[in-house]
C-alpha positions as CSV (number, residue, x, y, z in Angstrom):
1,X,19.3,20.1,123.1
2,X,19.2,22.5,120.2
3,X,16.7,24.8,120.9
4,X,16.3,26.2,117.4
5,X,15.8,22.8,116.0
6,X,11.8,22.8,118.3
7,X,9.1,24.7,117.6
8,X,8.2,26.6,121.3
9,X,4.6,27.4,122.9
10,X,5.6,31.1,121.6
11,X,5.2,29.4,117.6
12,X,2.0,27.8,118.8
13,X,0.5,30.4,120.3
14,X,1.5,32.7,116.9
15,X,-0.2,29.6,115.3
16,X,-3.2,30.0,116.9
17,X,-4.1,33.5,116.5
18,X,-3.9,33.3,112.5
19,X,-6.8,33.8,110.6
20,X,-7.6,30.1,109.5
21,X,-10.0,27.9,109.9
22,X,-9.6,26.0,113.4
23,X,-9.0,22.6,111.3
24,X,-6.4,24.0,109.6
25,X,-4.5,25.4,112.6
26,X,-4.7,22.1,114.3
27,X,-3.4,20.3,111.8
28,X,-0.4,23.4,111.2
29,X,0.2,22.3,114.6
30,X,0.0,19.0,114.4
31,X,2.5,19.1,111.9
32,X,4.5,21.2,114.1
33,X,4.5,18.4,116.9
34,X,5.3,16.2,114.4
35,X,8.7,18.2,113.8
36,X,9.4,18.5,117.4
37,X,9.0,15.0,117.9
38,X,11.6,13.8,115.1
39,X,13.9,16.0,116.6
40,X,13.9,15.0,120.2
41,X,14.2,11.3,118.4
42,X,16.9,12.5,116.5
43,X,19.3,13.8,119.3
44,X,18.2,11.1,121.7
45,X,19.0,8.4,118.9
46,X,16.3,6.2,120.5
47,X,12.3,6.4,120.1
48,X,9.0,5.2,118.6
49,X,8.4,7.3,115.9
50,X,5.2,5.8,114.4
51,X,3.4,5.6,117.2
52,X,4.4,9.3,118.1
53,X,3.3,10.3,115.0
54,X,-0.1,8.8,115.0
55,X,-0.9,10.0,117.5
56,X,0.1,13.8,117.2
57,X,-3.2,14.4,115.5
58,X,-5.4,12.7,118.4
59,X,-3.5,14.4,121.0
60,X,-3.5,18.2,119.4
61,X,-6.8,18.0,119.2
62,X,-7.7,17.2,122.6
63,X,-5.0,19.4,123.8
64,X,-5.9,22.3,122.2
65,X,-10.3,21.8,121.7
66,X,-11.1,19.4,124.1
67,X,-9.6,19.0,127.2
68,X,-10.1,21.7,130.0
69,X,-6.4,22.6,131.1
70,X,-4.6,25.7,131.4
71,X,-1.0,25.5,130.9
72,X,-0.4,28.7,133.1
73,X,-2.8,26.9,135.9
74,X,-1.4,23.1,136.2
75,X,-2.6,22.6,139.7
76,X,-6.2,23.8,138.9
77,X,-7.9,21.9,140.3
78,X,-11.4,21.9,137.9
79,X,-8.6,20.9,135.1
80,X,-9.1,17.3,133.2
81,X,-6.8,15.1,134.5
């Protein structure tokens, strides 16, 4: 895969400490996911598109608010499963 084509945890992390509302980084990347997702259907020449893209929103949100899970920690075992 073209790496330079995907947005990487580096760009969401720089996402994240911005000063904007929370709202509006979620929905920066939200937007972001959206990107990498037409990418990976791009090179792959197969997907769902629509349904990937509804549901970036949804999923960002509980990703990066809601759920309790620690990307450096995937085996904790107080994470939400």
């Amino acid at each position: 895969m073209k790496k330079e084509l995907f947005f990487t945890q580096n760009d969401f992390q720089q996402i994240k400490s911005l000063a904007l509302e929370e709202a509006q980084k979620l929905q920066v990347m939200a937007e972001m996911i959206r990107h990498n997702i037409l990418g990976m259907v791009m090179l792959s020449a197969s997907g769902h598109i629509g349904a990937s893209f509804s549901g970036a929103d949804v999923l960002t949100l509980l990703y990066h608010k809601i759920m309790n899970i620690n990307p450096a920690d995937p085996l904790d075992p107080s994470r939400d499963i």
